[in-house]
C-alpha positions, 0 to 999 in steps of 0.5 A, spaced: 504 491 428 502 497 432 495 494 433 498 489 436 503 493 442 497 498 443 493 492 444 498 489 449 499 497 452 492 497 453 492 490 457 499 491 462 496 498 465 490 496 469 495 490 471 500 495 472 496 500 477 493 492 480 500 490 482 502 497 485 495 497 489 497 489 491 503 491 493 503 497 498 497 494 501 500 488 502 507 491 504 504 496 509 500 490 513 505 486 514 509 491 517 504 493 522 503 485 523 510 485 525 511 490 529 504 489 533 508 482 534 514 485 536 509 489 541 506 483 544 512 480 544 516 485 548 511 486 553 513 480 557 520 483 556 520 490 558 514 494 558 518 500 557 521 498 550 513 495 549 511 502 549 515 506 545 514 499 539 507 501 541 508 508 539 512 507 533 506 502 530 500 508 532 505 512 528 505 507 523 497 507 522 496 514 522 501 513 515 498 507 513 491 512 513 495 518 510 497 512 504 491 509 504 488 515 502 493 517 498 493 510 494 485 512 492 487 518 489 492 515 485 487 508 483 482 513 481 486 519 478 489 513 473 483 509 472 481 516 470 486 517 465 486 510 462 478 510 460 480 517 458 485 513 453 480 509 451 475 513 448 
């Protein structure tokens, strides 16, 4: 039986480390999404309100490229360690 759960702990990890990877890229992307949408839309509106939206989304990108290469560091330093375990 304990072959069968090292077996199955072997598979979940690299789906584990994909699913965080997906999820925080995807999550980072859709809040630029919307927030450059709110940008363009508020343009119309009030173009004092557009740019402090405007500024808010360049901060935002500079944390998006500060989580980026946080998320690669991770990614590698994880595969890393599972091909580590696994010879």
């Amino acid at each position: 039986i304990l072959v069968i759960i090292e077996t199955i702990s072997l598979v979940i990890q690299p789906l584990a480390l994909a699913v965080r990877l997906t999820a925080n890229i995807t999550a980072g992307h859709l809040l630029l999404h919307l927030i450059g949408s709110a940008t363009l839309a508020l343009i119309n509106i009030s173009l004092f309100t557009a740019l402090i939206t405007f500024t808010i989304l360049t901060l935002l990108i500079i944390l998006e490229f500060a989580v980026a290469l946080i998320q690669a560091y991770v990614f590698t330093l994880l595969v890393s360690l599972y091909l580590q375990d696994n010879t």
